[in-house]
C-alpha positions in Angstrom: 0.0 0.0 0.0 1.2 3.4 -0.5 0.9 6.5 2.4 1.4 9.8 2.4 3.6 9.9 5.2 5.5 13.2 5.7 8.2 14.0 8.8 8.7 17.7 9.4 11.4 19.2 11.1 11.0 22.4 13.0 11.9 24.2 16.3 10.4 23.8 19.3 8.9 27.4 19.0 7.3 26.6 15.8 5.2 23.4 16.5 2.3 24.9 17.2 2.0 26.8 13.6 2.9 23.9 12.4 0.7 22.0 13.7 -2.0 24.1 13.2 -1.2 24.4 9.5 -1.3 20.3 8.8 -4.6 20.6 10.8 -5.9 23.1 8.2 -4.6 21.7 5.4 -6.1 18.0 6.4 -9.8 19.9 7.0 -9.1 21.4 3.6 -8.7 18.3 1.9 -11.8 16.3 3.6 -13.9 19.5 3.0 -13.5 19.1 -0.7 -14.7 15.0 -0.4 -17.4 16.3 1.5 -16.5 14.1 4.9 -17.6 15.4 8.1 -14.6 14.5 10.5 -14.1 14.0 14.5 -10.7 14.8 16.2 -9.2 12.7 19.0 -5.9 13.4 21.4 -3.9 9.9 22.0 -1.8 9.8 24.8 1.1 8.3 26.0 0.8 4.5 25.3 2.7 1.4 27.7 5.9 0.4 26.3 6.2 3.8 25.2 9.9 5.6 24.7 11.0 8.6 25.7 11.1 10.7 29.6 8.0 11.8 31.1 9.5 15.8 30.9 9.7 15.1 26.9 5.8 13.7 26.7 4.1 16.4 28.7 6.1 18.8 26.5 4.5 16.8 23.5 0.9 16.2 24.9 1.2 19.5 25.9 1.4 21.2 23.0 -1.0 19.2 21.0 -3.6 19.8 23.0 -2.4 23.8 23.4 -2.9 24.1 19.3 -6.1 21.7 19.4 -7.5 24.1 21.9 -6.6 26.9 19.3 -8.1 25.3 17.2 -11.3 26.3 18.5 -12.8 22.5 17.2 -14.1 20.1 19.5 -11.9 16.9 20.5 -11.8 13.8 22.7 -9.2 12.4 24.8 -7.9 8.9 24.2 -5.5 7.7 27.1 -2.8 5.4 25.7 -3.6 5.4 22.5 -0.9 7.3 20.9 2.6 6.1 19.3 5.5 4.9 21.1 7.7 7.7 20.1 4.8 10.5 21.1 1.5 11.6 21.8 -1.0 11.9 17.9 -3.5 13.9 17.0 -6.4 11.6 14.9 -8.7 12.9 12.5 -11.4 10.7 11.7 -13.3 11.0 8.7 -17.3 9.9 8.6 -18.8 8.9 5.4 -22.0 8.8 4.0 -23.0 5.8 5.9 -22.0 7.4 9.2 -19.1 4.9 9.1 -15.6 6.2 10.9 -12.3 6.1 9.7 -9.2 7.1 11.1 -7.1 8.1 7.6 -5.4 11.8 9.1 -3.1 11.8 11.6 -0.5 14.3 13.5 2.4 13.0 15.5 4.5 15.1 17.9 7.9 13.5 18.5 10.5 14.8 20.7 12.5 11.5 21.0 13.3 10.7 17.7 15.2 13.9 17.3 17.0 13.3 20.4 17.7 9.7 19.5 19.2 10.3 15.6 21.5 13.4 17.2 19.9 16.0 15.0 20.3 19.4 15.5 20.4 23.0 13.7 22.0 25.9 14.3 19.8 28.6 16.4 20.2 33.0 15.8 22.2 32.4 18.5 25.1 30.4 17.1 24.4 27.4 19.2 23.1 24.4 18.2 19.1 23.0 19.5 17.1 20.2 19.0 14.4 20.2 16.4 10.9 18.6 16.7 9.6 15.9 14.2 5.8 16.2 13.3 5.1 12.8 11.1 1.9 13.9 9.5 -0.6 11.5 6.7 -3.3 12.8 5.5 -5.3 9.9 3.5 -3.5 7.2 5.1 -3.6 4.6 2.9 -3.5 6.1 -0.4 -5.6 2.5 -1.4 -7.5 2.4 1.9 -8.9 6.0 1.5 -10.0 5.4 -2.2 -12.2 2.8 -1.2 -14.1 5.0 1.2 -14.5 7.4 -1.3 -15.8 5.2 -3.5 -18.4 4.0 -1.3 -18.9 7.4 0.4 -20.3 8.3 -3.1 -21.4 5.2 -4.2 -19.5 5.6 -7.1 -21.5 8.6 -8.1 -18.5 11.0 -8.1 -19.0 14.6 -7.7 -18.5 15.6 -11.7 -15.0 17.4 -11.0 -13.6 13.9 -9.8 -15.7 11.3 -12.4 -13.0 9.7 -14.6 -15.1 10.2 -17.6 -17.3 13.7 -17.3 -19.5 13.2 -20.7 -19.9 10.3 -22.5 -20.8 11.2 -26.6 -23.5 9.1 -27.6 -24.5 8.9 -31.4 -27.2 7.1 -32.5 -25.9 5.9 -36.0 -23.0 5.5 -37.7 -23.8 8.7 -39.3 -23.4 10.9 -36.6 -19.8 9.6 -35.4 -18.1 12.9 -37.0 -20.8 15.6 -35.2 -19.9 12.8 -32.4 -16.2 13.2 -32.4 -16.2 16.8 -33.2 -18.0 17.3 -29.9 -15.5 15.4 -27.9 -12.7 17.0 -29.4 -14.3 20.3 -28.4 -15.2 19.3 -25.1 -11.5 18.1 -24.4 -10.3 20.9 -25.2 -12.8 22.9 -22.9 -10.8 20.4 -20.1 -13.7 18.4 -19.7 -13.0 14.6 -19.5 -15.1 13.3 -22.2 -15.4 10.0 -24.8 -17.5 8.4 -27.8 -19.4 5.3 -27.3 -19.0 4.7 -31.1 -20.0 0.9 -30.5 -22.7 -0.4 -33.0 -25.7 -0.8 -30.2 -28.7 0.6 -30.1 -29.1 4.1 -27.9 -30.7 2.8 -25.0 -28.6 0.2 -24.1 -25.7 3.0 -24.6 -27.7 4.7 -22.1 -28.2 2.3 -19.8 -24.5 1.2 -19.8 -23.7 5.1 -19.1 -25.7 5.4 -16.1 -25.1 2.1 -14.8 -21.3 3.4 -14.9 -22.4 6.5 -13.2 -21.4 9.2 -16.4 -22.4 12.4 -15.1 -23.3 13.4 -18.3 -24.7 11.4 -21.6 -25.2 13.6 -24.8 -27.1 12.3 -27.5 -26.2 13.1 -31.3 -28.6 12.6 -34.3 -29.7 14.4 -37.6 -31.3 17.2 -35.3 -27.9 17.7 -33.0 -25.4 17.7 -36.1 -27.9 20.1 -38.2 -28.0 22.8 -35.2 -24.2 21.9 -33.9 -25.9 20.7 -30.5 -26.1 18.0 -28.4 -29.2 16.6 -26.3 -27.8 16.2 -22.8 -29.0 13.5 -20.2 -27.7 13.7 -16.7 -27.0 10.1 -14.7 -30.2 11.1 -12.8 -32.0 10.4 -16.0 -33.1 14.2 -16.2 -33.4 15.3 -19.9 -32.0 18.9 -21.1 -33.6 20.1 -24.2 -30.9 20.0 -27.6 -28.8 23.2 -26.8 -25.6 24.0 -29.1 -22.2 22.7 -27.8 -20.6 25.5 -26.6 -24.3 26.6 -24.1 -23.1 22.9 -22.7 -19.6 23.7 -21.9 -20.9 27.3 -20.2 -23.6 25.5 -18.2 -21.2 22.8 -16.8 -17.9 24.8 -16.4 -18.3 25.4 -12.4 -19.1 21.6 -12.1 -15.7 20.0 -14.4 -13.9 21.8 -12.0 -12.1 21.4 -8.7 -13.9 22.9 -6.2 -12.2 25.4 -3.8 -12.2 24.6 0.0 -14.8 26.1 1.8 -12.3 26.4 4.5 -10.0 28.6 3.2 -10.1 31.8 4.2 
């Protein structure tokens, strides 16, 4: 499996920023899923490395930027690693299902144990502070929650396929490709089911794969440069010319900014 594991290396007077910015940036990412997310303090564990002075320090300032933070959090007692205390973010899908996927280490030993050290403004070396920080988790593992989180009905920004070009006969594969061709180069994800079936089954086949979008071309469409959109949700748009498409679906192809950011 692959993670998204990151180790960052800062001074003691700079954890809290930094840990405040990972928090941000993890609520940024699950904002633009959608996932509503619960955030848990794990402390010192058994078996656990490391003096007592260096966990409070570490506990200490997790909870000092959680409390910043101005979110609500629970406490777990012994759950965190065995290097230092972890801040969990767990993500609730659309079945009210929890998974822990984010997570925020603060680890004081590590540092202490690999000798590292910079150079402070006053010419004398210190010990840095190691945040390990994921944000999916499992790379795998998270895709599968989004999948079912959806249902595999993927906001239209993050569909593989955006539009699917649907002619009804073999006449209408140029108007057919000519629309894709203009729709890719709008930068919206698009193909031609150019297969020798009958329309409905095409149809059927596009909704069953969860196409946002299915745009029908006959005689009519090529004549008025149009297409005769159908949305997953089996609502029909009346024939409207390619480019009225591309304007009435540009806010949708596109990433969504976070409603976070400020």
């Amino acid at each position: 499996f692959t993670q998204d594991d990151a180790h960052i290396l800062c001074a003691p007077e700079q954890l809290q920023d930094e840990v405040l910015g990972v928090m941000t940036f993890v609520l940024e990412v699950m904002d633009i899923f959608d996932f509503k997310v619960e955030m848990e303090l794990s402390t010192r564990p058994e078996g656990s490395i490391g003096t007592d002075e260096v966990w409070e320090a570490a506990t200490k300032a997790l909870k000092d930027s959680l409390d910043k933070s101005g979110r609500p959090y629970d406490i777990c007692p012994g759950e965190g690693a065995f290097y230092g205390p972890k801040i969990d973010i767990k993500l609730k899908d659309a079945l009210d299902r929890k998974w822990q996927c984010a997570t925020i280490q603060c680890d004081f030993t590590l540092p202490d144990r690999f000798d590292l050290s910079y150079i402070g403004q006053d010419g004398e070396k210190h010990r840095p502070v190691m945040i390990h920080r994921v944000v999916l988790g499992s790379v795998e593992r998270f895709l599968g929650v989004l999948i079912e989180h959806y249902a595999g009905a993927f906001p239209v920004w993050l569909s593989p396929v955006q539009a699917r070009v649907l002619p009804i006969t073999d006449r209408h594969h140029e108007h057919g490709r000519a629309v894709v061709d203009r729709l890719l180069e709008a930068g919206i994800r698009a193909e031609l089911d150019s297969r020798n079936e009958k329309l409905n089954k095409k149809i059927r086949e596009a909704e069953i794969e969860k196409v946002p979008f299915m745009l029908v071309v006959g005689d009519k469409e090529a004549a008025e440069d149009g297409v005769s959109p159908r949305t997953r949700g089996g609502e029909d748009w009346k024939i409207m010319k390619v480019d009225d498409f591309i304007a009435r679906v540009a806010d949708q192809v596109k990433i969504p900014a976070t409603k976070r950011r400020k």
